[in-house]
C-alpha positions in Angstrom: 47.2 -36.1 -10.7 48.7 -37.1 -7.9 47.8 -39.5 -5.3 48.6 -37.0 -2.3 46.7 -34.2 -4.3 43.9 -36.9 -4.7 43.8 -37.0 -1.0 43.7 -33.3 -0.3 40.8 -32.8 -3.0 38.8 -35.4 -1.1 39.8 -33.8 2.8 38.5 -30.6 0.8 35.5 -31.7 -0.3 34.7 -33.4 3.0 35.6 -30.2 5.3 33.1 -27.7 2.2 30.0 -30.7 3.2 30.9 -30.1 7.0 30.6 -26.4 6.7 27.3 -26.4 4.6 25.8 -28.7 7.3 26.6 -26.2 10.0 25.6 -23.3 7.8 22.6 -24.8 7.3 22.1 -25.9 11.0 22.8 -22.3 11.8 20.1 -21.3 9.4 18.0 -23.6 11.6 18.7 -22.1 14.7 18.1 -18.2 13.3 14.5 -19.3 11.9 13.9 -20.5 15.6 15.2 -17.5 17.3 13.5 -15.0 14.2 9.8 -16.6 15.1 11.0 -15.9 19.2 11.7 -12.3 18.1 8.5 -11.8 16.4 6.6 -13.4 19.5 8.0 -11.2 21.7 7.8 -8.0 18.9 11.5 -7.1 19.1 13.7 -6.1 16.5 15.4 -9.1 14.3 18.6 -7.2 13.5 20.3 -6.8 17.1 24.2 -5.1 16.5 25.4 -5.8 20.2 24.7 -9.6 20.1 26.6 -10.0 16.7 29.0 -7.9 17.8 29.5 -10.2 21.0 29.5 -13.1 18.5 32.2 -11.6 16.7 34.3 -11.2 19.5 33.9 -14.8 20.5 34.6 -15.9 16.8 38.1 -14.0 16.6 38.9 -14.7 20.4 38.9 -18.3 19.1 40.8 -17.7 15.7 44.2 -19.4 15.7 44.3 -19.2 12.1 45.7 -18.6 9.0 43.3 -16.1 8.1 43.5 -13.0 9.9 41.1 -12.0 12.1 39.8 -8.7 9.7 38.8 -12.0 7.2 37.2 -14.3 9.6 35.2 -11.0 10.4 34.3 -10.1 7.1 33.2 -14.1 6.3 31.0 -14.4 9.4 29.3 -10.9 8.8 28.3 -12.2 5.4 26.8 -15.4 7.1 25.0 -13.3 9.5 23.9 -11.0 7.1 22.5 -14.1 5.2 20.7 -15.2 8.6 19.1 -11.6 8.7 17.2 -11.8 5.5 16.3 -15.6 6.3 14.6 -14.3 9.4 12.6 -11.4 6.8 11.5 -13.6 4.6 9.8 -15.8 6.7 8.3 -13.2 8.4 7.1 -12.1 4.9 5.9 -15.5 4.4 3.9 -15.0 7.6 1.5 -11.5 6.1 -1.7 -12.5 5.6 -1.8 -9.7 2.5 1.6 -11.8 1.1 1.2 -13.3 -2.5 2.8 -16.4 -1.2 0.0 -16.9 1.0 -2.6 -16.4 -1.3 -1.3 -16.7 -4.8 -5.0 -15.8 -6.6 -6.1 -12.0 -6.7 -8.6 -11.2 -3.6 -12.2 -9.4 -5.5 -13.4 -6.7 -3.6 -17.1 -6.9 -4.3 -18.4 -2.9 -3.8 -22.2 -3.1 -4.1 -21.9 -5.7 -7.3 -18.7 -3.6 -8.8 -15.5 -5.9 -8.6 -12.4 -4.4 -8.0 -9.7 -6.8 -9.0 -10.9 -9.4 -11.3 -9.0 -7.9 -14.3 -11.3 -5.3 -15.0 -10.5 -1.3 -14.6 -12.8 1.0 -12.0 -13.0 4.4 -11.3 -13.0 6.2 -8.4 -14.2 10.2 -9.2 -15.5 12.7 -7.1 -14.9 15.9 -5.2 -12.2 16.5 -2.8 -15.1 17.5 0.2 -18.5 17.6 0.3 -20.2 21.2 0.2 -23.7 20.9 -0.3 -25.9 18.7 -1.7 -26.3 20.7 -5.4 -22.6 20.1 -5.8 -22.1 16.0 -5.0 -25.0 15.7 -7.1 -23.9 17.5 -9.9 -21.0 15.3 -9.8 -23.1 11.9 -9.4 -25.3 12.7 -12.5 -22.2 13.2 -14.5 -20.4 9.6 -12.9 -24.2 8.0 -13.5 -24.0 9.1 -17.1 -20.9 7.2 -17.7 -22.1 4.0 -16.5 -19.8 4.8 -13.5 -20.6 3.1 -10.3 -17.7 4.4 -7.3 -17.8 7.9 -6.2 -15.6 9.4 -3.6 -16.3 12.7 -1.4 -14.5 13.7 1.5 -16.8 14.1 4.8 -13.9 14.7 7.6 -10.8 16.3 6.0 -7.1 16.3 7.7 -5.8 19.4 6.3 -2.2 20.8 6.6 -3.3 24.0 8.3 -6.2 24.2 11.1 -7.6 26.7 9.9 -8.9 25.3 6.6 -11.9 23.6 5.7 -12.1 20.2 8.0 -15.4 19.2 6.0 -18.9 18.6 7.2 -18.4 15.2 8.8 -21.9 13.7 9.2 -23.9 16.4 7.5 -21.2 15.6 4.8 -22.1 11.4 5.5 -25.7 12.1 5.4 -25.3 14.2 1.9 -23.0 11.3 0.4 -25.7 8.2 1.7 -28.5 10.5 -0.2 -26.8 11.0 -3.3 -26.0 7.2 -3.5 -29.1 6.2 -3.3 -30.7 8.9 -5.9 -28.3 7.5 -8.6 -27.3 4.2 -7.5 -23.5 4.8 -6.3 -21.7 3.2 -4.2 -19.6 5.8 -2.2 -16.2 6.2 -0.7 -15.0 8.8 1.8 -12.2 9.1 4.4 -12.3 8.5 8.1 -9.6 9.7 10.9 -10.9 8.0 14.2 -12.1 4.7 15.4 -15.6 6.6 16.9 -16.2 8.3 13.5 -15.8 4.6 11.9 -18.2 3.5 13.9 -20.7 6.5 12.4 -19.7 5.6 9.1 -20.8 2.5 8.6 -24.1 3.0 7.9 -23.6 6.4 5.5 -20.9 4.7 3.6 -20.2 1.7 1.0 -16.2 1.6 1.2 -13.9 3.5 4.0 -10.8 5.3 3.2 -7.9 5.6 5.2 -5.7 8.2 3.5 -2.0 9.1 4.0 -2.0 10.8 7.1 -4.0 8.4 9.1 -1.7 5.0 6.9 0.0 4.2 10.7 -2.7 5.0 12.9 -2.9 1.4 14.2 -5.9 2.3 16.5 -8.3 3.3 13.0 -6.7 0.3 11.0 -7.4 -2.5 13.8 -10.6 -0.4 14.3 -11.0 -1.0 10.5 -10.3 -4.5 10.7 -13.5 -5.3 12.7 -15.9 -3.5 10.6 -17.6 -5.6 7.4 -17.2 -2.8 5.2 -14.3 -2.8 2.3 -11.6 -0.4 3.1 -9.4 1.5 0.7 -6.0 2.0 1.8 -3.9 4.9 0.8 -0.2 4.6 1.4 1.3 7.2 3.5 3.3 10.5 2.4 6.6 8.8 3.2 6.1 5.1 3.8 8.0 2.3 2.4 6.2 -0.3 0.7 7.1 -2.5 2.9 5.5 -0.1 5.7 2.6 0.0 3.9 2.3 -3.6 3.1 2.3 -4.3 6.8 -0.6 -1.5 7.5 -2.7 -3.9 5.1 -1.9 -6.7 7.3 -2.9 -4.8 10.5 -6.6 -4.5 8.7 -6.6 -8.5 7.4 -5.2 -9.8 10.9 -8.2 -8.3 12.2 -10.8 -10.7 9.8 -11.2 -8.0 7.0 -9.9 -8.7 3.9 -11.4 -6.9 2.1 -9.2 -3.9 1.3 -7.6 -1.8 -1.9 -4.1 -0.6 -1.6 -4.1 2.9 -3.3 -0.6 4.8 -4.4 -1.2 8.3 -4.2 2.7 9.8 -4.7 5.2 9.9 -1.9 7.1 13.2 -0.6 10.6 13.6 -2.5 12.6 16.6 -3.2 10.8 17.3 -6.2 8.1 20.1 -6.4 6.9 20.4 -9.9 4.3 18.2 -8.5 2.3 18.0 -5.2 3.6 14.3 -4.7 6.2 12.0 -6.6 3.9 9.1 -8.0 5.9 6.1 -7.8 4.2 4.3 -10.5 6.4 1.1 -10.0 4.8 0.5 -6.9 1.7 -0.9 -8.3 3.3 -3.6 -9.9 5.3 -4.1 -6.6 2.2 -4.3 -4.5 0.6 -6.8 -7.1 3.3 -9.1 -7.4 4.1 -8.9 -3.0 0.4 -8.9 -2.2 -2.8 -10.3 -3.6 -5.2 -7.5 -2.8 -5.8 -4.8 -5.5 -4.2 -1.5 -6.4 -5.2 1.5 -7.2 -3.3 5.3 -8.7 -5.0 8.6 -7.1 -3.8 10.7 -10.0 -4.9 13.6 -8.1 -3.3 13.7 -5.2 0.0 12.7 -6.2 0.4 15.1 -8.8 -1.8 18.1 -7.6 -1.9 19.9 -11.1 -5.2 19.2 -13.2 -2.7 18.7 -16.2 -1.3 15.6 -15.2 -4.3 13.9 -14.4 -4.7 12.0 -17.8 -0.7 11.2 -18.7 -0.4 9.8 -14.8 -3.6 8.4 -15.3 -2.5 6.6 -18.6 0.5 5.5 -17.1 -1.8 3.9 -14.4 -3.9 1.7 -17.0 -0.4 0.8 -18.8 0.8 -0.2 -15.7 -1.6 -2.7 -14.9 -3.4 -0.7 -11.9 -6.6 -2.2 -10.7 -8.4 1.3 -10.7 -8.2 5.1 -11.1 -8.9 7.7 -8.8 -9.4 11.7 -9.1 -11.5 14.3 -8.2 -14.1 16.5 -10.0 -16.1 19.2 -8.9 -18.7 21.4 -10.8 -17.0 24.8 -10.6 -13.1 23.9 -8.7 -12.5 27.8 -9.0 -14.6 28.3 -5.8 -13.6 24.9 -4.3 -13.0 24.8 -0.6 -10.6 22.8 -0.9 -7.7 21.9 -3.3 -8.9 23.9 -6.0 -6.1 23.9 -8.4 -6.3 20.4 -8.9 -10.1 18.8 -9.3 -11.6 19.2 -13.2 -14.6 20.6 -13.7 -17.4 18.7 -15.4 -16.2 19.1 -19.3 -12.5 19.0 -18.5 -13.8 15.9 -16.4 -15.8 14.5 -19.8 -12.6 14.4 -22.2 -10.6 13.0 -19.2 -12.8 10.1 -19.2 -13.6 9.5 -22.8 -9.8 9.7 -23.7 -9.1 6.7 -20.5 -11.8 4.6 -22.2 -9.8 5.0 -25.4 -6.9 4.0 -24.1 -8.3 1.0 -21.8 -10.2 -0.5 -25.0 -6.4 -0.4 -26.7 -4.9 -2.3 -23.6 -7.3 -5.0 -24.0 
């Protein structure tokens, strides 16, 4: 080789070390000006200012490469700069994996959700009466079962349908938990009925509608009460990641994330249940996941394959709904199993969990 190729080679590798110090120092400088952003709560991608960078870049190009290039290289670089600034605000979650790399325990009256072992979540879509959550709870209590769900206050579709008993349906739920030692779950759509709830109620839901009502989840935060998170009918994961963190910034952490299908163009089902999120969530996030098999397939003969699916998975916990006689349901009748529909569903899970193990 020669010695005037020698000396370009080392120019080369001098100018390639000058550039990856200022990429690097750039780096620097987006980190500082990504934490400013989130201070201040403003979007980290801002298209005038790069465009304005831009413009200074190729204003200043005297070449070889044509401006079209230099454009195309510096996009990349600011492209790189962007997800820099996302990851550390990632970093940042209090929910993030990387913040807390063991799994958080939800302790629900001396049931753990999250330490490895599977729960169940069963119980009618509302509460009626009394004769009909009971009937339910003797057939959970006969299973050894521990978590029962019930809805109280129900956001329906239409106003016209059943809304649910609220505290008459509280009141039934706290009485049937303490005849047959459950520990019981039930929805809640405003700060003031959270503040009810508390003392009718062992876990609080917040379902789909309600996943980006930032009022109930801060209102959630305060309360010392484990809340179960549903994600919304079209969130992102990342969406739904950060209405975790909006219940954790506020001192409770004690919460399960629950997939429960998102809204696609598909309507053989009620829901598309994105099943991959619940490895997602348990690889981004330390907190534990759940599969409502009920809601996001609406059709009673999905329940056990999507439930199935949900053990194979590697889901924390299964949730559906049951009712004594769903023909006369008042709500979402076509899809809760009665009680011997409800007794194979369970005995076949069991099967199927002892296999996993």
């Amino acid at each position: 080789m020669s010695n005037e190729m020698e000396q370009l080679r080392k120019q080369l590798d001098e100018v390639n070390l000058e550039i990856l110090e200022s990429i690097n120092r750039r780096a620097e400088l987006v980190q500082q000006i990504g934490q400013v952003k989130s201070k201040q709560s403003t979007k980290k991608f801002d298209p005038v200012r790069e465009r304005e960078m831009l413009d200074l870049i190729t204003a200043n190009n005297n070449g070889p490469f044509e401006d079209s290039t230099i454009n195309h290289i510096f996009k990349e670089i600011f492209k790189a700069g962007l997800e820099l600034q996302e990851d550390d605000h990632r970093k940042a979650l209090l929910v993030s994996r990387k913040k807390k790399p063991e799994n958080t325990v939800v302790d629900i009256k001396g049931t753990k959700v999250g330490n490895g072992n599977v729960n169940y979540v069963f119980g009618p879509c509302a509460v009626e009466s009394y004769e009909q959550t009971a009937a339910v709870a003797e057939s959970l209590k006969s299973k050894g079962l521990k978590l029962m769900r019930g809805g109280a206050f129900k956001p329906r579709t239409s106003p016209y349908d059943f809304q649910g008993l609220g505290l008459e349906g509280l009141q039934i739920l706290k009485r049937v938990a303490d005849e047959y030692d459950l520990a019981v779950i039930s929805e809640i759509v405003t700060p003031k009925d959270l503040e009810l709830a508390v003392d009718y109620l062992d876990v609080i839901q917040i379902g789909a509608r309600n996943m980006q009502n930032f009022e109930l989840l801060k209102a959630a935060g305060d309360v010392d009460k484990p809340v179960l998170l549903k994600r919304g009918l079209s969130a992102t994961i990342s969406e739904f990641i950060n209405a975790a963190e909006y219940i954790i910034s506020r001192g409770n952490g004690n919460i399960i994330l629950c997939e429960r299908g998102i809204r696609t163009y598909e309507t053989a089902t009620r829901n598309t249940l994105d099943i991959s999120a619940v490895p997602v969530l348990k690889q981004e996030t330390h907190l534990p996941v759940m599969v409502d098999v009920t809601h996001s397939t609406g059709r009673r003969d999905l329940l056990l394959p999507t439930a199935k699916a949900a053990l194979a998975i590697g889901a924390d916990g299964v949730m559906a709904e049951v009712h004594p006689d769903p023909a006369v349901a008042l709500s979402d009748s076509a899809q809760q199993m009665d009680i011997p529909t409800f007794d194979s569903f369970f005995k076949e899970l069991k099967d199927i969990e002892n296999r996993l193990k």
